[in-house]
Each structure stands twice: as C-alpha cells, then as structure tokens.
N, C-alpha and C positions, 0 to 999 in steps of 0.2 A: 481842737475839740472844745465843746462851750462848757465851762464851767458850770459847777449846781449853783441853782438860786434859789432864792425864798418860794416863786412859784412852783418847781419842779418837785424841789427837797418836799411841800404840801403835796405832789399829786402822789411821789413816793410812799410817804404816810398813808395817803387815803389806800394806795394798793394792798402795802403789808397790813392796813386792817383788815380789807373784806376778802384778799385772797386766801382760800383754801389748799391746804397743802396736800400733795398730789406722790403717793412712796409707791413705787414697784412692790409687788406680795404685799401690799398690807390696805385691805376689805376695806375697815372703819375708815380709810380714808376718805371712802365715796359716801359715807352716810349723811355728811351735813348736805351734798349735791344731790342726793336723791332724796332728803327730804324739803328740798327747796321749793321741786318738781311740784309738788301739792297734788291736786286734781290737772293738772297740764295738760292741752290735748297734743301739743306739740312741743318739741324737745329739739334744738340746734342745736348739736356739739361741731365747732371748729375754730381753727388754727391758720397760720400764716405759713409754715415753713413747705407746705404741697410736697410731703414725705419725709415726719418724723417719727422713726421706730415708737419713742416715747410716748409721743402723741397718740400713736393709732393703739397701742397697748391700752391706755387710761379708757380711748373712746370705749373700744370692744367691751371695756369692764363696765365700763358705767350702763352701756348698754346692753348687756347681758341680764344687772340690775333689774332695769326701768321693762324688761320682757318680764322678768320671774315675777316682778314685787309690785310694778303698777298696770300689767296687760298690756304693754306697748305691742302692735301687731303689724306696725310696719316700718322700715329702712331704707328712706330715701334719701340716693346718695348723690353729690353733683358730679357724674356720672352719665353713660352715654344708657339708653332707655334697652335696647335690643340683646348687651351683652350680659347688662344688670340681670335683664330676664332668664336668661339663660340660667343665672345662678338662683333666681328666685324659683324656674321650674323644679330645679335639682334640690333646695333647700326642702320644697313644701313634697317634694318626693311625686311629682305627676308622673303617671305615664310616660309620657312624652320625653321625659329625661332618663329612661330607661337604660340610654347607651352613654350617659355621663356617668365614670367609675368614680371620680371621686372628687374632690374641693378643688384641686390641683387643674383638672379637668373643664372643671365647672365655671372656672375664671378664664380658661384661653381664649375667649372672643375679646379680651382687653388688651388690644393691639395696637390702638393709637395714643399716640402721647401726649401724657407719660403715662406709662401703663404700668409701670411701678407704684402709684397711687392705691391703683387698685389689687395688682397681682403682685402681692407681698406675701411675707411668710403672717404677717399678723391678720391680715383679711381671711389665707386659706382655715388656719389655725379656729375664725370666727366663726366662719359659713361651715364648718366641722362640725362646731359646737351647735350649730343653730340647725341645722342638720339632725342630731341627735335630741334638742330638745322636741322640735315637732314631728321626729316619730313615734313620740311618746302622746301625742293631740289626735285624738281621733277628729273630730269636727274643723274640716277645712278651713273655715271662716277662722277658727281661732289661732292657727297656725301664720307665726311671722313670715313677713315674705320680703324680698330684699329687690328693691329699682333703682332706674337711675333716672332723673327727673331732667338731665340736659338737654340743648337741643342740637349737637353737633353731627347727630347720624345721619344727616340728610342722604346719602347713598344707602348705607343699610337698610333705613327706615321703609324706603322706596320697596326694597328689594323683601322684606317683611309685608309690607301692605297686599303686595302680589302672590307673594305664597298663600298669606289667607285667602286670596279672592280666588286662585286656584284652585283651592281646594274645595272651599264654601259659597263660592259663587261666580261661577264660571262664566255666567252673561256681563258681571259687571268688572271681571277682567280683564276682557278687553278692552276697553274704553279705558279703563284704567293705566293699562298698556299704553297707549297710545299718549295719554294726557301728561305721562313721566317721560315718553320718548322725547318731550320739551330739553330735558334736562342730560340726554346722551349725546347732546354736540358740543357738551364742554368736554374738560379734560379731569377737571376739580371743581371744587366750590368758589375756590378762588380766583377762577374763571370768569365763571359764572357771575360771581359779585360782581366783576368790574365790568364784562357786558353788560350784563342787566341794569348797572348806575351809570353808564354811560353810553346806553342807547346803540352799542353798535353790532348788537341783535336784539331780539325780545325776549323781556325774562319768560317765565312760566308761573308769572303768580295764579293765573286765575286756574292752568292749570291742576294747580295743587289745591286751589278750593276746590274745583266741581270734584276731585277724587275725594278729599274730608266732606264733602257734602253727603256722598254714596257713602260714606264710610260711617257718618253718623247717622242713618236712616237705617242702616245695616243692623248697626249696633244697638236700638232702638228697640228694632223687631227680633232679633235673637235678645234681647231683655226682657222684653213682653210673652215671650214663647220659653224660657228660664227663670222661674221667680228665686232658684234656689243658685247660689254663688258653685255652679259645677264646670267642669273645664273646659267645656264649651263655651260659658258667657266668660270667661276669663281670658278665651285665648279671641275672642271678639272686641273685648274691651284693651287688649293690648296692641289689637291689629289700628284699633279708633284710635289710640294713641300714638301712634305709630302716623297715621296718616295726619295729624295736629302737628306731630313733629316738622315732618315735609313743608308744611304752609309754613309755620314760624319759620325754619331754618333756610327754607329761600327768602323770605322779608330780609330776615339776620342779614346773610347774604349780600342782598340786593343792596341793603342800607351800609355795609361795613366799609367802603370808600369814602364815605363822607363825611368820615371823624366824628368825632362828639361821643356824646353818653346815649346817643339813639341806639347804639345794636347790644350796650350793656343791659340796658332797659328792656329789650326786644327780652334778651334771654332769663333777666332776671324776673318780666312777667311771665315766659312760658314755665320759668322753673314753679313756680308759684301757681300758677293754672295748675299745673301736672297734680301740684301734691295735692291741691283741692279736688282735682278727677280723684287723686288716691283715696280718700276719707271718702269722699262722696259713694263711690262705688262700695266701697267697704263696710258704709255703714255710718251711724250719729255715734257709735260706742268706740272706733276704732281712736287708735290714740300713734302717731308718728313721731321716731324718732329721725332729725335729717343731718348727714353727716356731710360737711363740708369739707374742701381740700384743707 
C-alpha cells in the first residue's frame, strides 16, 4: 500500500475543506447544498457504490428539499425509460395507473439488473412521499414526475411503441410491425450486436429510423391538436421517446463489439438528448433533478 505524500496529504486537505458533512435525522445538514443550488436549472446527485442505503437516504432528502423549496418538477433517473414511467404514471396519479395499489407495486417493472438500484426500501419509501405530495397539486404541469433517461429497453421500448400505434394509430402499426420484425430473429441484444458488427446478417438500423420518423410526425401532430400538457400529448410524447430509444439502443448495440469509448458515448448522448426532450416538453420554467447509480 503507497504511503501518504506531500501531494495526496494536499488533496486530503483540499477535501476536508470543501466537503459537507452529511448526519442521518439532521435537516440543517442539507442546507449549505441547497443553497449552493442558487437558480440551477439542473441538479446531479450521484455516487459510485450502484446501492448504498446511505446514499439513496441523503439523495431522497435532498431532493425532496429542492421539489418543496426550489420547484424542481422532474426525476431523471439512469434508469430504463418504460418502467421509470410506470412509476411516474402512478406518482402524478393518471388514469391509467388506476390498477397500480401502491409504491411497492409501482416499481415491479425493475426486473433487470440490478433491480435493487431501483426497487429498494428507500426508493418505495420516495415515490410514497412524492405520491402524497402531488395530490396535494392540482395543476398537472406543476406536479413532479419521475423517468428513467437510459437507453437499455430496446425490447420493451419496441413493444411500447406498438401498443401506442395500437391503440392511436392503427394504419401506422403495421408498418411499424413489420419494421421491428428486423429485430425477432435474434435471441437478445447481444445477438444482435455481434450480427449487426459483423455482417453475418443485417442489422435493422434504418429499420428503427423510418419507425422514429412515423413517430416524430405523430408526435408533432397530436402537439399541434393539444396546446395544454393533458394525457394524451403525454402518453404521445413518451411513445416518441420510446421509439428514439429503439434507434440509439440498436446503434449502442451495433457498435458494442468494437471496444472503445464509442457505445459509452452513444449512451451518454442519448441520456443527455432525453433529459433535454424532458425540459423541452415541460417547459423553459421546469427545473430537473438527475439521479445517478
């Protein structure tokens, strides 16, 4: 083990000055971090350990804070986009979450791993809390909502993009049907990737554009026919997201055999697209908090 040095023993120093100290049950802890925040329109809290009790306590609290004290109104989390919504339906209290009983509930679509990230006692313990505060909001818009900005759903997303065209547009399901059927003679993704980067079938890139093509023309026009954020242009805008997934996470995919920092890139611009769809749709006032593993 390497001894301290002059340079380490300084970076030491430099830490115990500017770190803030962080107590289970005690509030004023958070107050020099929430007022650091200033006017921020974006807030990242994360960590290294990908499931420390500790951790996800302090997040929850801080960001519990930065909803009550500075109108943070959304939770994006690195996180898969379809199961995230699941809990954002049931948070913001739709409709459509009708047959979700409760927080415990609300998280069972976090099935791949690790699903402990997400389907912990301090997450259900959150979305309770957040839950209770926006049934106190009357005004949709102003109620926090909780996603998940990664792009690893490439099977659900698919299977999301279809139910909406199902239901809302049943001429351009089929075609859409067909254009996914590219991606039903793998087994996995990981199939897939190594075909597709090594040629010994054809991937399905363009595939997945001509359906995000249909999918942004869609979304367009149910915009232009919704000036007011109601759960129709909501469950359009997540279907659009849903189909953005599909094209990134076959590139990811495609590219993930061929080493390098290409498929960390791929995912770290779509996390970053996503959150900007987030605010964009939401608004110039909206303000996001993004929670890291």
């Amino acid at each position: 083990m390497a001894g301290v040095t002059k340079t380490n023993t300084k970076a030491l120093h430099l830490i115990q000055q500017c770190a803030q100290r962080l107590r289970s049950n005690t509030p004023t802890d958070y107050d020099q971090i929430i007022a650091a925040v200033g006017d921020a329109r974006v807030v990242m809290i994360g960590e290294a350990s990908h499931g420390s009790h500790e951790f996800y306590s302090h997040r929850a609290e801080i960001t519990k804070r930065l909803i009550k004290e500075k109108g943070f109104t959304i939770i994006a989390c690195e996180a898969d986009w379809p199961p995230a919504y699941r809990v954002n339906r049931w948070v913001k209290g739709f409709s459509s979450a009708s047959n979700i009983k409760d927080a415990d509930d609300a998280l069972k679509e976090f099935t791949r791993f690790p699903a402990w990230m997400w389907r912990n006692t301090v997450v259900v313990d959150f979305i309770t809390w957040l839950r209770k505060h926006n049934d106190n909001i009357n005004e949709s818009k102003k109620k926090t909502g909780f996603f998940g900005i990664d792009l690893y759903s490439l099977q659900s997303s698919r299977e999301e993009v279809l139910k909406y065209l199902d239901k809302n547009a049943p001429d351009l399901a089929a075609e859409a049907r067909k254009c996914y059927g590219c991606f039903e003679r793998y087994s996995d993704e990981q199939e897939y990737g190594y075909c597709a980067a090594t040629k010994l079938r054809p991937g399905c890139e363009k595939e997945a554009i001509e359906v995000l093509k249909q999918m942004l023309d869609l979304h367009a026009k149910t915009m232009s026919e919704h000036k007011t954020h109601d759960a129709e242009s909501e469950a359009s805008f997540y279907a659009m997201e849903n189909a953005k997934i599909v094209r990134e996470a076959e590139k990811y995919y495609r590219h993930m055999f061929e080493g390098g920092e290409i498929t960390w890139n791929i995912r770290d611009t779509h996390m970053c697209d996503c959150l900007q769809d987030l605010l964009k749709y939401n608004g110039p006032e909206t303000k996001a908090v993004i929670w890291v593993k």
